[in-house]
C-alpha positions in Angstrom: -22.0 53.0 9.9 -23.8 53.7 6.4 -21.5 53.0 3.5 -21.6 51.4 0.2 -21.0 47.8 -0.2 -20.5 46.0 -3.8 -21.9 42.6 -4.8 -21.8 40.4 -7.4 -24.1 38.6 -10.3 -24.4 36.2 -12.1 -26.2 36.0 -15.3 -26.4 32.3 -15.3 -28.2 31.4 -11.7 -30.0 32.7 -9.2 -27.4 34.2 -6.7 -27.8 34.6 -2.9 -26.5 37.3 -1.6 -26.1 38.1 2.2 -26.1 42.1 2.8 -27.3 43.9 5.8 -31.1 44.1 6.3 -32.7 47.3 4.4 -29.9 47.2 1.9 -31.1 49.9 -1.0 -29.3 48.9 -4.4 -27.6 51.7 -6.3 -27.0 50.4 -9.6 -25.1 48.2 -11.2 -22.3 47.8 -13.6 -19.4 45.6 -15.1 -15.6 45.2 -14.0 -12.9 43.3 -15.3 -13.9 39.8 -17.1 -17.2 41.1 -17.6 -18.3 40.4 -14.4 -21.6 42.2 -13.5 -22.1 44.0 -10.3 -24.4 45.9 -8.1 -23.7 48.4 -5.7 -25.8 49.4 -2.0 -26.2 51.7 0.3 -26.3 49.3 3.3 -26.2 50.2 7.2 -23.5 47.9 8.5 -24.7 47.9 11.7 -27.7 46.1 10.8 -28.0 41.9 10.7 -27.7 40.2 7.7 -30.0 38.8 6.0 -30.2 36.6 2.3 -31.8 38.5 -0.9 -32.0 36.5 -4.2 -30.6 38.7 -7.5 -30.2 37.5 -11.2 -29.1 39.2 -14.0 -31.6 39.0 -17.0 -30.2 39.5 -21.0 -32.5 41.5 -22.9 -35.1 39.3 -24.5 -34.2 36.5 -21.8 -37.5 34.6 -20.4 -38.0 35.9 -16.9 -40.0 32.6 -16.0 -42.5 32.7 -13.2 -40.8 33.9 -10.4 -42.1 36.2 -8.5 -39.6 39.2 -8.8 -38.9 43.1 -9.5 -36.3 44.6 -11.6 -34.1 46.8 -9.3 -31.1 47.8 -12.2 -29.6 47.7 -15.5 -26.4 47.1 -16.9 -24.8 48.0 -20.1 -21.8 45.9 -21.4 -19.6 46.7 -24.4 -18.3 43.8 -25.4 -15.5 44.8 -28.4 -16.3 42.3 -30.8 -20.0 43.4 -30.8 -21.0 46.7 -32.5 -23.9 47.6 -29.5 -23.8 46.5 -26.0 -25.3 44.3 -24.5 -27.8 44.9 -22.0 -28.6 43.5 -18.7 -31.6 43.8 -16.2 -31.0 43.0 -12.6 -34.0 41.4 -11.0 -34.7 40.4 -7.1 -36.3 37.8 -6.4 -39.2 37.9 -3.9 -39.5 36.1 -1.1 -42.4 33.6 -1.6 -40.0 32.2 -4.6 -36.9 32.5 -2.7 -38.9 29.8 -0.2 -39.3 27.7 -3.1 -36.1 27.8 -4.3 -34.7 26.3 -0.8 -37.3 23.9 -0.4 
């Protein structure tokens, strides 16, 4: 069946996360605690498979990796007069083979 599945990410690390294969990512937004998330349109039928996601801060060093962005998130945080802004990035898989190596 083709439905949307949500994921989360972390801002801090690399995250694996195991969606069916030819996931397509939505977007991507906050819920409670701040915690970012992205949405897909996955086929459930499909096998899993690992993708590699992190969430960049504006400004943030994106290192070497080799990776694309795929969404961005706005935060309004109350103490802070703008929000702040995130960029989603996957990782590709030449560096995701690194990473587990």
């Amino acid at each position: 069946m083709r439905t949307i599945l949500k994921y989360k990410v972390d801002s801090q690390i690399v995250g694996l996360v195991e969606m069916p294969m030819g996931a397509k990512i939505n977007g991507a937004g906050v819920q409670t605690d701040n915690q970012i998330v992205m949405w897909a349109d996955v086929e459930d039928s499909m096998p899993m498979e690992k993708r590699w996601f992190r969430a960049y801060k504006t400004g943030a060093d994106l290192g070497s990796d080799k990776q694309k962005a795929v969404a961005i998130v706005f935060i309004k945080i109350q103490e802070r007069p703008e929000p702040l802004v995130y960029h989603i990035y996957e990782i590709f898989k030449d560096a995701q083979d690194e990473m587990t190596n």
